[in-house]
N, C-alpha and C positions, 0 to 999 in steps of 0.2 A: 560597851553597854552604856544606856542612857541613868539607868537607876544605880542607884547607891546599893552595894551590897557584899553583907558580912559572908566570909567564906573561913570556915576551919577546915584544914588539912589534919589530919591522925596520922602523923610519922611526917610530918614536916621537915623535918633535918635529916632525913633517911636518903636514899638516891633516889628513886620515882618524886617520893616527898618533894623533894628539894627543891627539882625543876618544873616540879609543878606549879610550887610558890613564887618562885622568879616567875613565870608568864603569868600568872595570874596578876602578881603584884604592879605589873606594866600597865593593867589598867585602874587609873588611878579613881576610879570608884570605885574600886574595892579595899575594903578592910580583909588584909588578909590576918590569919588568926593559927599559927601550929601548935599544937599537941602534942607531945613527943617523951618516951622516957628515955632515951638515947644508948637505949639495948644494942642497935646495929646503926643508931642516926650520929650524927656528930656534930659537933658547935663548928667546925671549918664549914660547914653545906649550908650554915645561917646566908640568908641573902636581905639586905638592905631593905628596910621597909614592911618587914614582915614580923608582926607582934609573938616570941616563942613563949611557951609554956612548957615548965621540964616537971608533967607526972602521965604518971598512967590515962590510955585512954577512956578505962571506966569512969576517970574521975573527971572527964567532961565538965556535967552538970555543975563541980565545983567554981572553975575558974570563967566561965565565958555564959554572959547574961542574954545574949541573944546572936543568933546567927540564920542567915539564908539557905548558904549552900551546907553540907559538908561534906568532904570527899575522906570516906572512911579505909587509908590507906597502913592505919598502924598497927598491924598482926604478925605475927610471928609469919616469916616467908623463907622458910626453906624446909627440903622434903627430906635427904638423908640424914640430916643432924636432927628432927623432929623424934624420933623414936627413943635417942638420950634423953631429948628436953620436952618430953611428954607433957610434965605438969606447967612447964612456962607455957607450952603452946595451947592447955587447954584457957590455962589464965587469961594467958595476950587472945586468942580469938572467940572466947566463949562469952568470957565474964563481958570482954573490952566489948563487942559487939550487941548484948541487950541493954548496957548501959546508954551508947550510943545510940541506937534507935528510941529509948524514952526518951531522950535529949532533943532528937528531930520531931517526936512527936509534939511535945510540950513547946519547941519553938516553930513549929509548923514550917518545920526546914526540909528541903528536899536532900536523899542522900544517895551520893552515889558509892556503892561498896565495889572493894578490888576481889574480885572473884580469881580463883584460881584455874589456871590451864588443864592443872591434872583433874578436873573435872570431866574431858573431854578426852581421854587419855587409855588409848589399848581397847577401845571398843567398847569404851565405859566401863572396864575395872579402876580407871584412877581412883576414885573415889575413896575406895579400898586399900591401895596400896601404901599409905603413910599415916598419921595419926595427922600429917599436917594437911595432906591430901581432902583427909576426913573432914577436919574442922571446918577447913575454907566451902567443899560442898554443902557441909549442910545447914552452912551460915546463908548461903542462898537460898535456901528451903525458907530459913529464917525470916528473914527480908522478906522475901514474898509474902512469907503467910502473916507476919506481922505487919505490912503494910496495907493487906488487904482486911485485916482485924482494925484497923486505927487510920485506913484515909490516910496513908502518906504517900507523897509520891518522892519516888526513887527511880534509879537505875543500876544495876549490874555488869561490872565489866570483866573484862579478863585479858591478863598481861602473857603475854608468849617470849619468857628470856628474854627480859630489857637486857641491852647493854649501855655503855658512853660511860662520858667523864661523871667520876664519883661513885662509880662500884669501887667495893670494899678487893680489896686485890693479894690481903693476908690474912690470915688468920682461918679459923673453923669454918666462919661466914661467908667468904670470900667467895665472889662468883666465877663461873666458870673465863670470861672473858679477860677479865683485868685479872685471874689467876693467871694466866695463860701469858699474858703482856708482861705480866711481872716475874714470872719464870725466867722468858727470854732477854729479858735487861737484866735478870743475873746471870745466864748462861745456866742455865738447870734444865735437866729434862723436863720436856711436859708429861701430864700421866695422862692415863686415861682408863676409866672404867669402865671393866668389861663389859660386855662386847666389844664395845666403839661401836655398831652401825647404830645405836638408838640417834635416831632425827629430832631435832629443834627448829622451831620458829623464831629462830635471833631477830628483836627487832628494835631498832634504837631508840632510844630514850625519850628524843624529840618527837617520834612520831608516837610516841605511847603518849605523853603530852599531850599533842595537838588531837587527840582521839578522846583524851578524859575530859578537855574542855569543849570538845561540841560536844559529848554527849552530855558534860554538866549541866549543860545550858539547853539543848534538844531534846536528850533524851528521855525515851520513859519505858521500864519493864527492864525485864532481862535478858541477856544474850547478846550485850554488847561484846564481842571480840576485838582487839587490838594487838592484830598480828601481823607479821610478814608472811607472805603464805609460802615464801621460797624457804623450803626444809633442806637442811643438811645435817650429815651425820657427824658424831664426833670427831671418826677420825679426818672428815672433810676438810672440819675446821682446824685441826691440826696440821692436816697437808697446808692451809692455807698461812699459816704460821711457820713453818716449814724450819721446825726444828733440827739439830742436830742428833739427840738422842728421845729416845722416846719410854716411856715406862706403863708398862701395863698392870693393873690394879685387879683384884677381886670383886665383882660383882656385888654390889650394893641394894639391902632393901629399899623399895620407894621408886627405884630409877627406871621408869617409863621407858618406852622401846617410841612412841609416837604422841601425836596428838594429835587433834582434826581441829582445823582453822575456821571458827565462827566468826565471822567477819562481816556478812551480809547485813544486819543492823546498823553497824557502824556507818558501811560505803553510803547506807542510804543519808547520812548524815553530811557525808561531804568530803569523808575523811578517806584518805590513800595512805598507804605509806610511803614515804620517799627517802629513805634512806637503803643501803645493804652492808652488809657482816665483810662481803669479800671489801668494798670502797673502803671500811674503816680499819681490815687488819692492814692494808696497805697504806692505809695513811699513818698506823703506829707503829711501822717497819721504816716508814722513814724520820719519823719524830724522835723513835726512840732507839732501835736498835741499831740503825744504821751509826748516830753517833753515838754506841754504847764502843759500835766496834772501834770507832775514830777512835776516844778516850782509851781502849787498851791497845 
């Protein structure tokens, strides 16, 4: 870009965050600017060049005087653990989101919010199915009708199971991929909740990326999707994994059966995906496992 311009990131030290701040920050007319209270983000995913901020994202308006873009990615993001952590999730995506948008409005900033998949999810019960499910749809309600009460312009995306470098791979948080990778470099079963045929739209990181910045910069309105449209089931990705032992789990609130791939906004932008789930477990079969077996 030829113009100078302020961009905040909300969950900037997070994984999406992260990489989103590295390509933005490569072009060096921008000021980039994160946000972050480092619930699931972490001071390793800082990337060179990029101005961090450690509070809440309600409190925006405190720390940053003016900004162009903002890419409102810091909400609470997970569906089964959301029904324990009720009152953090209504905190992180209720309170954090009308803060943010009077932010955008008062700097005349365009935003783009990370909408959620389970929106689109069993025929349009997602919505329904988790407290976090909940929040994220009806923050899209929000955005719209706030945007159209106050002349902001925005856009609305929606992430389908990022994977790559810097998912969280232990703990509560931990996503399904780098769970699965970090099994297999200790030699542990993988699990899997039942059923296993519930499908995903695994889509990596880079190309979730390269989707938020055209549509930062193109977009307008909602139903930006950012997916891979090739779905596979859990236990697919397990065969592709191709563990030794296997462990099967109890049926979890929340845990969707499908979801339908909105993507047609985006194509028109320019954006493809080009990565897949089977090229990357294969690339961490040789990275990792293969010398895990060397070392015993």
């Amino acid at each position: 870009m030829e113009n100078k311009k302020v961009i905040v990131v909300t969950g900037g030290a997070g994984f999406v965050g992260s990489h989103l701040c590295e390509e933005l920050v490569k072009d060096k007319n921008n000021t980039v600017i994160s946000i972050d209270n480092y619930f699931t983000g972490s001071e390793e995913n800082h990337i060179e060049g990029v101005q961090y901020i450690n509070d809440e994202a309600k409190n925006i308006a405190d720390h940053i005087l003016h900004a162009d873009l903002v890419y409102h990615l810091g909400e609470y993001s997970r569906v089964e653990q959301s029904f324990d952590d009720i009152n953090t999730v209504f905190d992180f995506n209720t309170q954090g989101l009308i803060k943010v948008l009077q932010f955008c409005k008062e700097q005349n900033a365009k935003l783009v919010y990370s909408g959620s998949s389970t929106k689109y999810a069993d025929q349009g019960e997602g919505p329904h199915q988790s407290p976090y499910a909940w929040t994220k749809s009806t923050n899209t309600d929000l955005v719209q009708a706030y945007a159209k009460w106050f002349d902001i312009d925005y856009a609305i995306t929606y992430f389908y199971n990022v994977y790559g470098k810097r998912e969280i791979s232990t703990g509560k948080y931990a996503t399904l991929i780098a769970k699965f990778n970090q099994k297999m470099k200790n030699g542990e079963p993988l699990t899997i909740v039942a059923p296993g045929t519930q499908k995903r739209n695994f889509t990596h990181i880079d190309d979730i990326v390269s989707g938020l910045i055209l549509v930062g910069y193109n977009g307008s309105g909602d139903g930006y999707g950012i997916g891979n449209p090739k779905a596979y089931s859990i236990i697919e990705i397990v065969n592709m994994f191709n563990p030794e032992d296997v462990d099967y789990l109890e049926p979890r609130p929340g845990n969707r059966m499908t979801a339908d791939v909105v993507t047609d906004k985006t194509r028109t932008l320019g954006w493809e995906p080009k990565k897949s789930i089977e090229d990357y477990i294969d690339q961490l079969r040789k990275v990792n496992w293969t010398q895990s077996e060397v070392n015993n």
